[in-house]
C-alpha positions in Angstrom: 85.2 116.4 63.1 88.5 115.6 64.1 89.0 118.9 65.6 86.1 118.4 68.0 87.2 114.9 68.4 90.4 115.7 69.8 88.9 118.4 71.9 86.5 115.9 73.6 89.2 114.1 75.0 91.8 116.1 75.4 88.6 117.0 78.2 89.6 113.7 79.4 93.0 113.8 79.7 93.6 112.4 76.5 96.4 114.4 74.7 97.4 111.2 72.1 95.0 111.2 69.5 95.5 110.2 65.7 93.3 109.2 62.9 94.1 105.8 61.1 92.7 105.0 57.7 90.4 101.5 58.2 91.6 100.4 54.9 95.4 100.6 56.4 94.8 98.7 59.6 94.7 94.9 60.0 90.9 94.3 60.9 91.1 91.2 63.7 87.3 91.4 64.8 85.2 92.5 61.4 81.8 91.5 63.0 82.4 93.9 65.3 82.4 97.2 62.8 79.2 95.2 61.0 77.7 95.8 64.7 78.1 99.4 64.0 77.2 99.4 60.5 80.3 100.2 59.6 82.0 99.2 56.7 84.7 102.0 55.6 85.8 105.1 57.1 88.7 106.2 60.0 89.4 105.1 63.1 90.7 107.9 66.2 93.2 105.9 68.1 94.0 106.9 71.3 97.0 106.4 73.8 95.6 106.9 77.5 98.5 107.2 80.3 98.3 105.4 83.5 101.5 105.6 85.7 100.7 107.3 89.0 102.8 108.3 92.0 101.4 105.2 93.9 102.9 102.9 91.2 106.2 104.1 92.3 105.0 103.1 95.9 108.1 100.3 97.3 105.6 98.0 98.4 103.8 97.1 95.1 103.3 94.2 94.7 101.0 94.1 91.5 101.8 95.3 88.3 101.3 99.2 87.6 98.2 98.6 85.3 96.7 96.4 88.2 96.8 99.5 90.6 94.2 101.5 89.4 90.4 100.4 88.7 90.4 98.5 85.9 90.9 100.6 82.7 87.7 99.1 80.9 85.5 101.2 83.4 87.4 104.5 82.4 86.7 103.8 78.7 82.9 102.7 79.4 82.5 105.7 80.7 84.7 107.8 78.4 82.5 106.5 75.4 78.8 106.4 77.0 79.7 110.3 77.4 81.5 111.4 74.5 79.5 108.9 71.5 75.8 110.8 72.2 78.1 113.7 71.8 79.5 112.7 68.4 76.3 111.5 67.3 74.1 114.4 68.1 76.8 116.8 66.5 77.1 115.2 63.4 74.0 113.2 63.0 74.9 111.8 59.4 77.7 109.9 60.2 77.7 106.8 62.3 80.1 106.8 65.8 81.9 103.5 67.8 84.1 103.3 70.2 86.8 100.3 71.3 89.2 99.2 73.9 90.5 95.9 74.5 87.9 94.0 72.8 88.5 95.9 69.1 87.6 95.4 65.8 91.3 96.3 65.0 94.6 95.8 65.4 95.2 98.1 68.1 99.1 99.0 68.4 99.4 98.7 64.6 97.0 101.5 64.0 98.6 103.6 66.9 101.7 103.1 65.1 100.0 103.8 61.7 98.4 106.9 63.3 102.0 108.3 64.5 100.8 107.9 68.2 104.3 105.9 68.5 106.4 102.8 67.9 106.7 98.8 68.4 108.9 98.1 71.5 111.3 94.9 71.4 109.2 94.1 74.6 106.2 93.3 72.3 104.5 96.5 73.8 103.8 99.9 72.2 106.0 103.0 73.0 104.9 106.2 73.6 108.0 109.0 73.4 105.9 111.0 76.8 104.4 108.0 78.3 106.7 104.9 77.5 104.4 101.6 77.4 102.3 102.3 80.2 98.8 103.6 78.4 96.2 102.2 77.6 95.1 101.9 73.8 91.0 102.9 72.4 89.7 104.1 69.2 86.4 105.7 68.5 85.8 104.6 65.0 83.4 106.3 62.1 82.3 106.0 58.9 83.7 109.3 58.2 87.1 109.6 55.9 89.3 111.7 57.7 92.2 113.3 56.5 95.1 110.9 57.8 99.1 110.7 56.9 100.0 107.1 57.2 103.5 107.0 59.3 106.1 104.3 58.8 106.4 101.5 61.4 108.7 102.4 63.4 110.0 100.5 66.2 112.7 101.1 69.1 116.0 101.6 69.3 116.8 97.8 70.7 119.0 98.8 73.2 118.3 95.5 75.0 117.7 96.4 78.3 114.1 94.7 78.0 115.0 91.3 77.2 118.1 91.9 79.9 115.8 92.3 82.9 112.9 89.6 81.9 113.0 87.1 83.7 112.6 84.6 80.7 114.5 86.8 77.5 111.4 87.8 76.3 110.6 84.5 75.4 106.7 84.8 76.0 105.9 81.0 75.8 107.7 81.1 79.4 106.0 85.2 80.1 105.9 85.0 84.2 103.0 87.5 83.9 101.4 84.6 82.4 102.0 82.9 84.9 100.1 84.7 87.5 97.4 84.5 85.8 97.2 81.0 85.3 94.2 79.2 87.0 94.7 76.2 89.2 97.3 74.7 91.2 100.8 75.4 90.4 103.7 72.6 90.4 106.7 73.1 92.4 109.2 75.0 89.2 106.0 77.6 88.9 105.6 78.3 92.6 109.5 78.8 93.1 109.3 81.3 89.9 106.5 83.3 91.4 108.0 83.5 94.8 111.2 84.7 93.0 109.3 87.1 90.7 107.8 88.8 93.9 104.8 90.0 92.2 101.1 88.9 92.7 100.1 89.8 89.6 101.7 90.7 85.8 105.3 91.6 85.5 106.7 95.1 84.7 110.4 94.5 84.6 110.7 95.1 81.0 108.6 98.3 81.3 110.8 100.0 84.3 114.1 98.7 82.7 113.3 100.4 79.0 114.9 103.0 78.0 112.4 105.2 77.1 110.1 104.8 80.0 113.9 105.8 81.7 113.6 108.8 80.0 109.7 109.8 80.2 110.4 109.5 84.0 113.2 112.4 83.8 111.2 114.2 81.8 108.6 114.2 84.4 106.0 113.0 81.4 105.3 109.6 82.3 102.9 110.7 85.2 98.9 110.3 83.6 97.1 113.5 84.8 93.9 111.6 84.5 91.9 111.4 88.0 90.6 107.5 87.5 93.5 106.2 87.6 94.8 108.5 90.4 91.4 107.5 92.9 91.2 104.2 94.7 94.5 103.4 94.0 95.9 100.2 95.5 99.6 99.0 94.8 100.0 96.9 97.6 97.7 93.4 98.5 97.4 91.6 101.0 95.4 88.1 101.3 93.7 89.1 104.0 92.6 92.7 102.3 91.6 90.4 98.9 89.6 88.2 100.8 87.7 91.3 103.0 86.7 92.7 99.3 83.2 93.1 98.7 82.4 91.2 95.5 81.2 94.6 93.7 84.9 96.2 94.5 87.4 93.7 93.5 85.0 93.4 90.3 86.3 96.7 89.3 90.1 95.4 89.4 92.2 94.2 86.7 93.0 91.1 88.3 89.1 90.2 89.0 88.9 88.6 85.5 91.2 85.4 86.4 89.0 84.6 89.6 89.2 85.2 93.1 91.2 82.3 94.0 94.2 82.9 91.6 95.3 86.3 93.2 94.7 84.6 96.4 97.1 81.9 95.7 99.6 84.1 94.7 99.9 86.3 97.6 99.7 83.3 99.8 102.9 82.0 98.4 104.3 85.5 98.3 103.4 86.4 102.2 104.4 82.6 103.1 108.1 83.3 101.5 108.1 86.7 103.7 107.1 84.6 107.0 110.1 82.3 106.1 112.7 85.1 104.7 
């Protein structure tokens, strides 16, 4: 099963795929694996890379994960294809899949599964990919074979907590403070004017060593053609507002509102008009 698994989305894209035990992850949402009738068994965790060339475009404005679609359409789809699959194929056993919204721990069973590590950042690391993927799991009832790795985390070089903004500290997390709703007092405006992004912050990511060293490698790059197509890395107000309500539904910053990515690039395009 894990065999054919793997090969389902490695059809995807999808080369980082591990087996945790359920018993060995922390289990944050259990009314989610009752859903599923699920009580015992093994979850697939997978790592889904993101980074395209157009992140690396000079005139992003929005973090990386923000450029693409949002990454919960890619995994609707990923599991309304590959679940009927699972469950016709091995009709005894019982088949769910997760992103985001998880019955599980996500980047503790990644690292369980040996997918990667824990980053000082508070992020999970990927040796290929760095931090920028994406994390799922299709979880069963079946016990699959699995070798629990150690937690591992990074090296601490501190080069993340050098280039944030705040020191990590994520009570003060400027990516937070994009997304907050409402108006913003004078100390938050001048911070998001300074950041110079409209939305999220990727500072620690582009600064870490690994994700350094993935880019060298020529690795970091997702091969995956969702996040390659309607790519958008630089916004305007003017192309926000022009958005029909269907497409700026599919981007990541949709879920905060309209009118908070609006105010953002407001203050950002009224700093350019005065700089």
């Amino acid at each position: 099963m894990l065999k054919r698994i793997r090969e389902l989305l490695s059809s995807y894209g999808i080369d980082l795929a591990a087996p945790a035990a359920l018993s060995d992850c922390t289990i944050t949402r259990p009314y989610l694996l009752e859903r599923a009738g699920i009580k015992t068994g093994t979850a697939v965790v997978m790592a889904v890379p993101y980074y395209t060339t157009a992140c690396d475009d000079p005139a992003r404005n929005i973090s990386v994960y923000a450029v693409s679609r949002d990454y919960h359409l890619f995994f609707a789809r990923l599991f309304d294809e590959i679940l009927p699959v699972l469950r016709r194929e091995f009709p005894d056993r019982l088949f769910a899949g997760f992103a985001d919204h998880s019955p599980i721990a996500e980047a503790q069973a990644a690292v369980l599964a040996g997918l990667g590590m824990f980053g000082r950042n508070h992020l999970f690391l990927t040796r290929a990919y760095s931090s920028f993927v994406f994390l799922g799991e299709i979880v069963t009832d079946a016990l699959l074979p699995t070798e629990k790795a150690p937690v591992s985390v990074c090296t601490d070089c501190g080069a993340c907590r050098a280039a944030c903004p705040v020191g990590l500290d994520v009570q003060r997390c400027v990516s937070a403070l994009t997304q907050k709703k409402g108006a913003l007092d004078d100390a938050e405006k001048a911070a998001l004017r300074a950041h110079g992004l409209a939305w999220g912050c990727d500072r620690c990511q582009e600064n870490c060593a690994v994700t350094k060293a993935a880019k060298k490698a020529g690795t970091l790059y997702t091969n995956i053609p969702f996040f390659k197509e309607n790519a958008v890395a630089h916004l305007t107000a003017a192309a926000v507002r022009a958005m029909s309500d269907e497409e700026f539904g599919t981007r990541a910053y949709a879920w905060r509102g309209r009118e908070v990515i609006l105010r953002n690039l407001t203050l950002l395009e009224e700093k350019e008009k005065t700089t």
